[in-house]
N, C-alpha and C positions, 0 to 999 in steps of 0.2 A: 504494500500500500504506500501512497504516497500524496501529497498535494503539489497542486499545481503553480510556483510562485508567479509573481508579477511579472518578472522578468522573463517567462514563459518556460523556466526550467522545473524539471519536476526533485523534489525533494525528498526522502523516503521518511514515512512517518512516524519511525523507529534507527534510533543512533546511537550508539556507545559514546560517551560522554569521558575523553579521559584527565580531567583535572584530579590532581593528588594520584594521579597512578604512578609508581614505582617504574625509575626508567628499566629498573632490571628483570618486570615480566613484562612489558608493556609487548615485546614481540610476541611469543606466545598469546598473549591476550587479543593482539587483534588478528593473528593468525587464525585462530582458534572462533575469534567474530566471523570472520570472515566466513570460514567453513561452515558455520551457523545459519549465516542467512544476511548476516550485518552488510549493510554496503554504504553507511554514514558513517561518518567517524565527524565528534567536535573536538575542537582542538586550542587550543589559545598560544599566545607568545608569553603570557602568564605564568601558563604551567610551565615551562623550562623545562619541553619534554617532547618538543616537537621534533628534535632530529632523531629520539627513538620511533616515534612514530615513522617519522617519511625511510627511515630504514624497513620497518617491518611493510610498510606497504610499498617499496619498489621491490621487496624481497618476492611478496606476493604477486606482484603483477609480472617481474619477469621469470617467474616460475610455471606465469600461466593461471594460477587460482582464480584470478580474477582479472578483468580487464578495466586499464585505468576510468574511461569511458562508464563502467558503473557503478565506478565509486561517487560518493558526494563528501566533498572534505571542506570543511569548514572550520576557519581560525579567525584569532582577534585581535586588531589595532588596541596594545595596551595605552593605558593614560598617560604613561611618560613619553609616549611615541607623537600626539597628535600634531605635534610641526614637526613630521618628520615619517607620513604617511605612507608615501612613497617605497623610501628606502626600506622603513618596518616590515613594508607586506613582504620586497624582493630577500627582507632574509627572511621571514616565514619560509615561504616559497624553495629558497634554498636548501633551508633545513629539514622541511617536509616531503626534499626530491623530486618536485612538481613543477611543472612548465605554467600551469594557472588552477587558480581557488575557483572552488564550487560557489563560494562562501565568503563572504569576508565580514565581519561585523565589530562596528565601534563598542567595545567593551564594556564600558561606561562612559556616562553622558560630563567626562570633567576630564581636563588637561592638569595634567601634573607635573613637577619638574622633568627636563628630559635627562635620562640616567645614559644616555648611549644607544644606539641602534643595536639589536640584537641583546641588552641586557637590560630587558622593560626591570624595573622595580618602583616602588610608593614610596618617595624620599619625604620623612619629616624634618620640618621647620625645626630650630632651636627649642619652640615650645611642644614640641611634641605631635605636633598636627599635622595634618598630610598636606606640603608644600603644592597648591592648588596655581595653575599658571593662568591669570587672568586676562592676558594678551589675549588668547585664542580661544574665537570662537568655535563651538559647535558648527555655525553653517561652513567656518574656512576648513574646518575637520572635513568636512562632508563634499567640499567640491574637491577636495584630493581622494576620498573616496569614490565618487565618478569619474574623475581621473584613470585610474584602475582599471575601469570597464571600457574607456576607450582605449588604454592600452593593452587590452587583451591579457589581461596579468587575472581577471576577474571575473565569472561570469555574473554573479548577484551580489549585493552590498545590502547592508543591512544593520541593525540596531540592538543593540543591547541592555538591558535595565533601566529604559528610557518610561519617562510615564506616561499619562496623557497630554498632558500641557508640551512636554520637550517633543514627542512626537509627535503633535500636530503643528509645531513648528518645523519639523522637519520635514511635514510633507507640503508647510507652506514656500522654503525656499529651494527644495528638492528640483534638479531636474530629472532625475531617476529616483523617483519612490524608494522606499526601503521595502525590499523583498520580506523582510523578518524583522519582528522586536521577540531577542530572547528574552525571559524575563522568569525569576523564579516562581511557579504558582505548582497547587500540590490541592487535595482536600483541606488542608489546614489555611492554606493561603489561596484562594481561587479568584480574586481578582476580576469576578466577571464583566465590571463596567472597561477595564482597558481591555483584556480580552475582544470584548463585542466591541469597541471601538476601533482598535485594530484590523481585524476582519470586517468590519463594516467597509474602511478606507481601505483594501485589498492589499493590509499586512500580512500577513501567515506568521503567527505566533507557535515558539518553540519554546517548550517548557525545560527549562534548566533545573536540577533540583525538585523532578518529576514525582519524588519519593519522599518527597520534604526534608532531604539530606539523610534519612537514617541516622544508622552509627556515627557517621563519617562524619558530621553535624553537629550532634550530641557531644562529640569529645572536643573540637576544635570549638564552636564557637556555644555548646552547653543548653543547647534547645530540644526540645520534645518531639519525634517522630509521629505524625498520622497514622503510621504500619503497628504502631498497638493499640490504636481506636476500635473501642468496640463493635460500631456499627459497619465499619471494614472487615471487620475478623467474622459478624455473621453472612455479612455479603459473599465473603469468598467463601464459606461453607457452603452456601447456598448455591455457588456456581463451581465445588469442587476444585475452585481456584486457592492460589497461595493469595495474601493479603496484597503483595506487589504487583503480580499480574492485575487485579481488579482495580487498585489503583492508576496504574498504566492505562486499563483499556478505560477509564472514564476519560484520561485525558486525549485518547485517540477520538472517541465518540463527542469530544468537544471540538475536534479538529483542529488540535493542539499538535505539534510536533513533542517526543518526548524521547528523551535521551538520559536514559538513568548510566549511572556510574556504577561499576563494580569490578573486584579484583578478583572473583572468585569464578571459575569455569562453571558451575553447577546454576550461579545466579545470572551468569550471560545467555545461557537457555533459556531458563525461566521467565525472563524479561525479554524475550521475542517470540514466545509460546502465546500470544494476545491477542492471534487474529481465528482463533477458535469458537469463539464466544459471544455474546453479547449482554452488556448490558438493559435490561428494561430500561420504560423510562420512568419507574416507579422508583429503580434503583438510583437511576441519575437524581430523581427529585431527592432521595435519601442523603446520598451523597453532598447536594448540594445545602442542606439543612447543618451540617457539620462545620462551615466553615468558621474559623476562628480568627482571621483579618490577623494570621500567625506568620513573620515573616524568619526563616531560619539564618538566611542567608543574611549576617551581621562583619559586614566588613569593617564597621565602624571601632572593632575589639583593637584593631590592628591601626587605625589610621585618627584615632585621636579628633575625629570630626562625625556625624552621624547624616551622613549626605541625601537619605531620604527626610530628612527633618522637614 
């Protein structure tokens, strides 16, 4: 399954997600995706992990497993990059062994000092606060990002953690639309009015943090997972499903893109095992009765400023 973006390319509706993966199974893992079913992969210059990746997928495509052509590989302009658009994507691109991005998406909606091309990092100020660069704007961010698609380095560009207000300005000075707003939304966090306003304006929303982080979540930034919500744990007895698959497939049947993370072979099954099924829409209304306006995803632990305020 897949949707259709703006840009006319299609996107598959299920992706492995590799932030916080270990560069030392990261081959096997999307080996091993790949054999599966997988043909997304997201990726960022964040994670500091992409030249395992573009190894393990040129290893796979000149093996033959898969051909470049069905993969869709998506990375992200970090914030210390945004004067410096350009050059950030050509070392993605290097590092991920790739001639052009499926994908390309502004990470977040702020410029930050620039650390160096190829070594994105969140420099804090003397007081502790993430050094924000107030030169640059978002729209100069955005026409080096259409930049990109006229030099064939890109075929879709798109948005990141952006909300309603920064993305309907960016579809006011846009001259290519944003094909995508990733954004964390889960049962705890579901977000319906930017959701629907997205897909209204013919965004195609990708849910990051499809899971509401789990574990992975819990430890790093100390927030509560959906995956032991009760009215989740009756739904997926109900449908024979584990708690992760019925969470996933709400977010496909919202026509969400969704790209959960994991390191585990038994849970990279599991999490593409989703197009068996269906949810009612007695379950959907269930589902949507749960929502907690809960967001996991707290980068603010790290950067001394709390940027959705």
């Amino acid at each position: 399954m897949a949707v259709t973006l703006s840009s006319g390319f299609k996107m598959p509706i299920v992706g492995l997600g590799v932030w916080r993966m270990e560069k030392k199974v990261i081959r096997d893992l999307i080996i091993n995706a790949i054999n599966i079913g997988y043909r997304h992969f997201d990726c960022a210059a964040e994670y500091k992990n992409e030249a395992e990746v573009g190894e393990a997928l040129t290893e796979a495509v000149k093996t033959g497993l898969v051909k470049r052509e069905d993969l869709f590989i998506t990375t992200k302009l970090w914030n210390s990059d945004h004067g410096h658009v350009i050059e950030a994507c050509k070392d993605s691109l290097k590092k991920l062994q790739l001639d052009y991005l499926d994908l390309y998406l502004v990470h977040f909606p702020v410029a930050t000092r620039h650390t160096g091309v190829g070594t994105p990092d969140s420099a804090l100020g003397d007081d502790g606060v993430l050094d924000i660069d107030t030169t640059i704007s978002l729209e100069t961010t955005w026409r080096d990002m259409e930049k990109l698609v006229s030099m064939g380095l890109v075929r879709s560009i798109g948005i990141s953690n952006f909300d309603i207000f920064l993305t309907r300005d960016c579809l006011a000075y846009a001259n290519i639309k944003p094909a995508v707003n990733q954004i964390e939304t889960h049962p705890y966090f579901q977000r319906e009015c930017l959701v629907k306003f997205c897909q209204k304006h013919g965004i195609s929303v990708t849910a990051h943090t499809p899971l509401g982080g789990a574990a992975a979540n819990a430890e790093l930034f100390g927030s509560v997972s959906c995956l032991d919500e009760p009215v989740l744990k009756e739904l997926a007895e109900k449908h024979k499903k584990t708690v992760a698959q019925v969470v996933l497939r709400w977010g496909i049947q919202r026509n969400t893109v969704v790209i959960p993370k994991t390191s585990k072979q038994e849970r990279l099954e599991e999490n593409f095992r989703v197009f068996d099924f269906e949810l009612a829409e007695e379950d959907m209304e269930l589902i949507k009765s749960i929502d907690r306006k809960y967001r996991t995803n707290q980068p603010a632990r790290f950067w001394g400023i709390d940027l959705y305020a």
